[in-house]
C-alpha atoms as a printed R data frame, in Angstrom:
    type eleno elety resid chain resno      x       y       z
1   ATOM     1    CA   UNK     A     1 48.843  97.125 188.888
2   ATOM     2    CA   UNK     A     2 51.107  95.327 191.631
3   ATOM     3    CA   UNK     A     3 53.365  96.983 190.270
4   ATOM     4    CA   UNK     A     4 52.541 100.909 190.933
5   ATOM     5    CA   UNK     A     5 51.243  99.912 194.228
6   ATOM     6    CA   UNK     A     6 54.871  99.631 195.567
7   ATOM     7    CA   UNK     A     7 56.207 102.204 194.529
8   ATOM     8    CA   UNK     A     8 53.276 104.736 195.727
9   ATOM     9    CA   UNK     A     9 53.058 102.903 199.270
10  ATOM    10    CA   UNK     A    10 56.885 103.846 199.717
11  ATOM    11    CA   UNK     A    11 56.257 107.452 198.586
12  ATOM    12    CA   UNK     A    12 53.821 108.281 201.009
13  ATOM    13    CA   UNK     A    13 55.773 106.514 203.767
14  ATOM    14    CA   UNK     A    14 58.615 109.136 202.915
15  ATOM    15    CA   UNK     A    15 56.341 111.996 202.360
16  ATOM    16    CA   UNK     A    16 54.858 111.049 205.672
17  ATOM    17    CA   UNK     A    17 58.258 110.999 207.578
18  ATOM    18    CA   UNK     A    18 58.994 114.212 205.886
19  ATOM    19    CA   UNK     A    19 56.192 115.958 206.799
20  ATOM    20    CA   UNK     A    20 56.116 114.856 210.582
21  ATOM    21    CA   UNK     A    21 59.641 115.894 210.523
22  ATOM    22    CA   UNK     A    22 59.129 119.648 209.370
23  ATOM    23    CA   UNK     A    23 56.190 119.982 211.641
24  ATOM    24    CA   UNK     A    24 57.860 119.051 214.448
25  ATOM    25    CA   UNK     A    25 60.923 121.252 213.787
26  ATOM    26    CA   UNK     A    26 58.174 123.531 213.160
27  ATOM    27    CA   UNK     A    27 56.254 123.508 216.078
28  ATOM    28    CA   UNK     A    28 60.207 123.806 218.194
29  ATOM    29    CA   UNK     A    29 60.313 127.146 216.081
30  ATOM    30    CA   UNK     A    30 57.301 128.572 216.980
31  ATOM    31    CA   UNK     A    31 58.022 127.600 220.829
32  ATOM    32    CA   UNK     A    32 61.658 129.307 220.399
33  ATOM    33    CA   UNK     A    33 59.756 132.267 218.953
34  ATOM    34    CA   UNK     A    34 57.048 132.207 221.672
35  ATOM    35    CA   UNK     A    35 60.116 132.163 224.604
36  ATOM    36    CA   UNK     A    36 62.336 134.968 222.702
37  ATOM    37    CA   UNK     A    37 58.531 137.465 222.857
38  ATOM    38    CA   UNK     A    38 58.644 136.097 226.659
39  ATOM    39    CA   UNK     A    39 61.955 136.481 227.853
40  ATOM    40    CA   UNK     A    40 64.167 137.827 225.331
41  ATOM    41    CA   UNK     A    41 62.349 141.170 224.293
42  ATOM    42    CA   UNK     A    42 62.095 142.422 227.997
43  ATOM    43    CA   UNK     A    43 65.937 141.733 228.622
44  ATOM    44    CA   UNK     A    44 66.771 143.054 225.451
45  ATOM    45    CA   UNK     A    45 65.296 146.383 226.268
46  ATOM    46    CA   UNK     A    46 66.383 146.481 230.217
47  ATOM    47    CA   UNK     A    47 70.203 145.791 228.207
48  ATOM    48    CA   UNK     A    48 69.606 148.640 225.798
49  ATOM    49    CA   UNK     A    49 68.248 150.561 228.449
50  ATOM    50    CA   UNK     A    50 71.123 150.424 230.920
51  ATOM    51    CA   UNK     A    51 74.000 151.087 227.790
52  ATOM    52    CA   UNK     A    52 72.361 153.601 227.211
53  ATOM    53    CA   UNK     A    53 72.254 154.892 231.319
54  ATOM    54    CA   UNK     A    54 75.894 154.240 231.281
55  ATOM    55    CA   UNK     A    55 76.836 155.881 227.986
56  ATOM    56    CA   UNK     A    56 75.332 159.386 229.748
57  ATOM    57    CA   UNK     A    57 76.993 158.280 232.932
58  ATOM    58    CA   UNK     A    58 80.509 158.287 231.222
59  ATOM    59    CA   UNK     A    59 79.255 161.685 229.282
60  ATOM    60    CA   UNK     A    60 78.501 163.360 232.719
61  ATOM    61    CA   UNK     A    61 81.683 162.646 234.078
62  ATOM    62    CA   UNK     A    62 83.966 163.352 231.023
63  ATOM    63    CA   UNK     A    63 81.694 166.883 230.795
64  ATOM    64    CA   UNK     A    64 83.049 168.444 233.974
65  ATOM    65    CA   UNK     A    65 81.095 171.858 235.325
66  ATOM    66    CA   UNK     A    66 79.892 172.860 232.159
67  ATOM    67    CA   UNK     A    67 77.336 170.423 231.129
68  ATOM    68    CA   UNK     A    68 76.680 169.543 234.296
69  ATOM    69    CA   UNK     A    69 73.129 170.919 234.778
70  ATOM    70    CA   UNK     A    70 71.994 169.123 231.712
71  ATOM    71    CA   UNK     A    71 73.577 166.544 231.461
72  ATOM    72    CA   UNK     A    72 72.439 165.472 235.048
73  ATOM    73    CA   UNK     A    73 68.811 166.276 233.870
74  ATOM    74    CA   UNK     A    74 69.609 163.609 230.945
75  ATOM    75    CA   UNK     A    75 70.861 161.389 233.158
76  ATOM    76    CA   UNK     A    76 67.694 161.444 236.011
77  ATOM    77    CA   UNK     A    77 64.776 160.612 232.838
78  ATOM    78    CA   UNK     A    78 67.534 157.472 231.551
79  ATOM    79    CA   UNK     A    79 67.651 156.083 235.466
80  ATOM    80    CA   UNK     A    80 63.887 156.044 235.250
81  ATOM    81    CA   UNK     A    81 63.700 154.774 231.706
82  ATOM    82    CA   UNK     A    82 66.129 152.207 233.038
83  ATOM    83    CA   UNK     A    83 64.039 151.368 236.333
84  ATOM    84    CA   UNK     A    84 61.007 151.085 234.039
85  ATOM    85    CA   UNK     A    85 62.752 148.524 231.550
86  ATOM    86    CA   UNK     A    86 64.387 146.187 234.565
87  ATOM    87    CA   UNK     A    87 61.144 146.009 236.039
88  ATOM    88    CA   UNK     A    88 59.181 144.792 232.818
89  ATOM    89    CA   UNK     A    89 61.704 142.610 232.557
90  ATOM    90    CA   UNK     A    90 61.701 141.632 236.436
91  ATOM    91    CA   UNK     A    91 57.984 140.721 236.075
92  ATOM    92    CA   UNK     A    92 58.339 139.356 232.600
93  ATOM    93    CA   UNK     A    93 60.698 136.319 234.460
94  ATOM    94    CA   UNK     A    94 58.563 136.270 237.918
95  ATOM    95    CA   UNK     A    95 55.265 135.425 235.810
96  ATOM    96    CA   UNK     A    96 54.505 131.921 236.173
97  ATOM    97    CA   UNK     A    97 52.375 131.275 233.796
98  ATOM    98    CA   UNK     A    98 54.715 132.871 230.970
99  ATOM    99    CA   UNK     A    99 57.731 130.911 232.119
100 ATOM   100    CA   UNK     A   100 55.246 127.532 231.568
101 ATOM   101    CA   UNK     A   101 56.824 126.106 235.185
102 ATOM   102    CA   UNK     A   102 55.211 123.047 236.769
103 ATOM   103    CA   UNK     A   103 52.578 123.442 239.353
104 ATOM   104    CA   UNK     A   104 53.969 123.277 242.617
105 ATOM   105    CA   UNK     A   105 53.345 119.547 244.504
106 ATOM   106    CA   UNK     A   106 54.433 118.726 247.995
107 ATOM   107    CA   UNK     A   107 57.608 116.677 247.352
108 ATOM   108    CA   UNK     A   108 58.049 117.730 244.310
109 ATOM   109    CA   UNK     A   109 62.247 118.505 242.870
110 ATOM   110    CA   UNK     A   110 60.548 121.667 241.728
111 ATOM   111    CA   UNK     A   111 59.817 123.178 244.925
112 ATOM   112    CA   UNK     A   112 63.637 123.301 245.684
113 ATOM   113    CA   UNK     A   113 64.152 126.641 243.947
114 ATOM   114    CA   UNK     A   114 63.007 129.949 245.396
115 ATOM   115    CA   UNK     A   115 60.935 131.888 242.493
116 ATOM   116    CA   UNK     A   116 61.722 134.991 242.107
C-alpha cells in the first residue's frame, strides 16, 4: 500500500502545478481579451475609419472637375463617419473605470499624469 501512496501523492502535486499554471495563463488571456474589447476595437475602427477618409481624399483630388460634386458629397458623410469613430474611441481611453486606473490619492505617483 506504501507503495501506491507515493506515486499518487506526486501525481497530484504535478496535476496541481499544472492546473494552477493553465488557469493563471488563463485568467492573463481573458484580461488581454477584456483590454483588446476596451481599447483595441475603438482604435481599430477610428484607424479603418480615417484610411478610409484618406483613400476618398486622394480620389477627390486625382478626380479633377468631373467628379467633383460627388465625390465631395462622399467625402463630407466619411469626415463624419470619421469624427464619430475618433470620438468612441476618445471616450473609450478617457473612461476611467474601463482603463482599471488607480483611484486618485493626494501624493500619490499617479496623480502626475494629466488624464485625458
Amino acid at each position: 500500500m506504501t507503495l501506491t501512496v507515493v506515486p499518487v501523492l506526486a501525481l497530484m502535486a504535478l496535476w496541481s502545478f499544472a492546473m494552477v499554471s493553465v488557469t493563471g495563463d488563463l485568467r492573463a488571456l481573458i484580461r488581454v481579451q477584456g483590454v483588446y474589447e476596451s481599447f483595441g476595437t475603438p482604435v481599430d475602427t477610428a484607424v479603418g475609419q480615417i484610411q478610409i477618409e484618406r483613400r476618398i481624399a486622394a480620389e477627390y483630388l486625382g478626380a479633377g472637375e468631373k467628379d467633383g460634386r460627388a465625390t465631395v458629397a462622399a467625402l463630407t458623410e466619411q469626415q463624419r463617419s470619421t469624427d464619430r469613430a475618433v470620438q468612441a474611441m476618445r471616450d473609450a481611453i478617457g473612461n476611467r473605470e474601463r482603463r482599471g486606473d488607480p483611484p486618485a490619492v493626494s501624493g500619490s505617483p499617479w496623480t502626475r499624469w494629466p488624464t485625458p
